[in-house]
C-alpha positions in Angstrom: 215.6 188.9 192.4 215.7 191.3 189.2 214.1 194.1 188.5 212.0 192.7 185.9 210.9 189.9 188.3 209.9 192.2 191.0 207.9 194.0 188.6 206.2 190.8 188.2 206.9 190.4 184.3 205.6 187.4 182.7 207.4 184.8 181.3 206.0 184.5 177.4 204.1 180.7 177.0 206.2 178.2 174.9 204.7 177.8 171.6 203.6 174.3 170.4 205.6 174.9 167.0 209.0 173.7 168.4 211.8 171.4 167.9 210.5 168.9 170.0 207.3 169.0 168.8 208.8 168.8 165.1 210.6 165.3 166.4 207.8 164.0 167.5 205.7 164.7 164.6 208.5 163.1 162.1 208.3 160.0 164.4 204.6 160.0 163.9 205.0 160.3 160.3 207.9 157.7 160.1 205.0 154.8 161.5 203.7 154.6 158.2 207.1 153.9 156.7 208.1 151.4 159.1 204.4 149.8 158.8 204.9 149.0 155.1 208.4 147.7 155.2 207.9 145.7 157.7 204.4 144.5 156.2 206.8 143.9 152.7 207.9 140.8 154.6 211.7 140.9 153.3 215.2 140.3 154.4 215.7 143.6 153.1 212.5 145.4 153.8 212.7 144.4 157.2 216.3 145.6 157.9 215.1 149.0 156.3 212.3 149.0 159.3 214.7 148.1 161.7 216.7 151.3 160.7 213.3 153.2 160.6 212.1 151.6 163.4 215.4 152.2 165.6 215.0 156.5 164.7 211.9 156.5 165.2 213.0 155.3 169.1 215.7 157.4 169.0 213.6 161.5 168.2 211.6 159.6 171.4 214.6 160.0 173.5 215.8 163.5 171.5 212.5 165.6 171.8 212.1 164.8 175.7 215.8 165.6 176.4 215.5 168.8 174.0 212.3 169.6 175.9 213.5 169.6 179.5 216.9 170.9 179.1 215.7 174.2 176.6 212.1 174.9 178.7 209.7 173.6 175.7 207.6 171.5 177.4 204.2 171.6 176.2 201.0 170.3 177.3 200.2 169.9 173.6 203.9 168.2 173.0 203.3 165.8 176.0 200.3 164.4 174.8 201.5 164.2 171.2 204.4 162.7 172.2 202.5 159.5 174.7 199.9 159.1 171.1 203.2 158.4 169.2 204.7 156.2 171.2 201.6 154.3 171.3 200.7 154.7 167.8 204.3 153.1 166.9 204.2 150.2 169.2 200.8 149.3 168.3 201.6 149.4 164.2 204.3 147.1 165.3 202.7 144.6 167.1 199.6 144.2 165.0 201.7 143.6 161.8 203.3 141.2 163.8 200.5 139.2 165.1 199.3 139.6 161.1 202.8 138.0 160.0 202.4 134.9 162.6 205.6 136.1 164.4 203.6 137.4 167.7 200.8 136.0 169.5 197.6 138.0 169.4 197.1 137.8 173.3 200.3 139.3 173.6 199.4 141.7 171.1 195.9 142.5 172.6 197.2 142.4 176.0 199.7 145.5 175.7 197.4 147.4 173.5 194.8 147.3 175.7 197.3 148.0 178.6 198.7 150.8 177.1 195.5 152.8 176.0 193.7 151.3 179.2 196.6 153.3 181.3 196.6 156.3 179.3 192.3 156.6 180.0 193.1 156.1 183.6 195.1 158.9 183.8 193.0 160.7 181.9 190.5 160.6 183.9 192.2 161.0 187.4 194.1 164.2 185.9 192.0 166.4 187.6 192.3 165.2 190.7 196.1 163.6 190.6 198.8 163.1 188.5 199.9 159.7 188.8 203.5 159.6 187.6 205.3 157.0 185.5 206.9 154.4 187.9 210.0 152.7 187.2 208.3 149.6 186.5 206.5 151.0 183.4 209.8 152.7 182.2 211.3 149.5 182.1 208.4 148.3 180.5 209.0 150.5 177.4 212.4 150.3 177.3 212.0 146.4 177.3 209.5 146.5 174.9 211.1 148.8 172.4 214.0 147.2 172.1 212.3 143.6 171.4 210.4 145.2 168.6 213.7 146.2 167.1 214.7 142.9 167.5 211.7 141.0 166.0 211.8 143.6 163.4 215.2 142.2 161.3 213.9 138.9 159.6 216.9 137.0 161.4 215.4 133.3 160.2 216.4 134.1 156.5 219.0 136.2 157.6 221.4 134.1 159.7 222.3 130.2 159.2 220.3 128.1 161.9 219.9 127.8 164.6 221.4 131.4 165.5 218.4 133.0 163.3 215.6 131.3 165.4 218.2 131.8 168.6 217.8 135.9 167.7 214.1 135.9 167.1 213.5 134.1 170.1 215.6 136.3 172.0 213.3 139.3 171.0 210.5 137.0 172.0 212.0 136.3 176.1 212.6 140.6 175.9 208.5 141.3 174.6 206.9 137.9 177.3 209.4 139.9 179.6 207.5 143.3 178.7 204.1 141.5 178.6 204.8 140.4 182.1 205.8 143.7 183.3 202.9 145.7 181.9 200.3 144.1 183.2 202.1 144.2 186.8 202.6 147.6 186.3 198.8 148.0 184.9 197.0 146.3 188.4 200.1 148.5 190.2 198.2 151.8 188.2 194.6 150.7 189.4 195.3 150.1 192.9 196.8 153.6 193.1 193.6 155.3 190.9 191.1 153.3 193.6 193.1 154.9 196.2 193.3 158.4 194.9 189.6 158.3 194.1 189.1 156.7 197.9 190.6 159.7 199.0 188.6 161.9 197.1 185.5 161.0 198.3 186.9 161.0 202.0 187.6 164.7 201.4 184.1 166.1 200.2 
């Protein structure tokens, strides 16, 4: 042990100004972009979100890595990054349901899902942190990557029947995702009655 540690010196609190923070605030910022592209309803507007969309995804996976492996991890990161992964999805999916392309129970479902989950935890914060399982992790993954997919306009883009072949792919990948989150979602309420069974036990 050092010298400075047995004098008991203090390790200075990460500010929220850093680069992870800054990713996840350009993603946040990028929503808009990709929101009226994709609402534009071109072959080329839509690739355009696809490219916006698939960066977007990608400072996701670059501020959490840059956060764990430099020590910037931030309560005030952490939540800004879970509101802009939900703010992104969300933008997505309504415009899609708007478009025709997505059905608005599958739309509703996963919204409701995701902000449903993110009160639960909310709430039981205080007495336990439930942590992501690897259900819900495939969840986002699956559900990211068939938003990129639905993004390109691959009708108008590719002779038949490979265009409707692609968009139904990205379809199977978000019913998938659906099917998954709300597994996942009666998975996270059994656990919160249990935690707050145990909870009352205790006082």
């Amino acid at each position: 042990m050092s010298e400075q540690a047995d004098q008991g010196t203090q390790v200075p609190p990460v500010s929220n100004w850093n680069l992870p923070n800054a990713l996840t605030m350009v993603r946040i910022l990028l929503v808009p972009v990709y929101g009226v592209l994709l609402a534009q309803d071109t072959v080329g507007s839509r690739i355009a979100a696809c490219v916006v969309f698939v960066i977007a995804a990608l400072t996701d996976r670059w501020d959490g890595h840059i956060a764990r492996t430099r020590g910037l991890i931030t309560k005030f990161g952490t939540m800004l990054d879970t509101l802009a992964d939900k703010i992104l999805v969300v933008a997505a999916l309504l415009i899609f349901s708007w478009l025709g392309e997505v059905p608005w129970w599958v739309t509703i479902v996963l919204i409701v899902r995701e902000f449903g989950i993110m009160a639960l935890k909310s709430a039981l914060a205080r007495h336990e942190v439930i942590a992501p399982s690897s259900g819900g992790k495939l969840k986002a993954v699956l559900q990211m990557v068939a938003l990129a997919v639905l993004t390109v306009d691959w009708v108008n883009l590719l002779p038949e029947p490979f265009g409707a072949i692609m968009y139904w792919l990205g379809m199977v990948i978000l019913y998938a995702a659906t099917l998954i989150a709300v597994a996942t979602a009666v998975d996270y309420v059994i656990k919160a009655a249990r935690i707050v069974r145990a909870g009352r036990s205790a006082t």
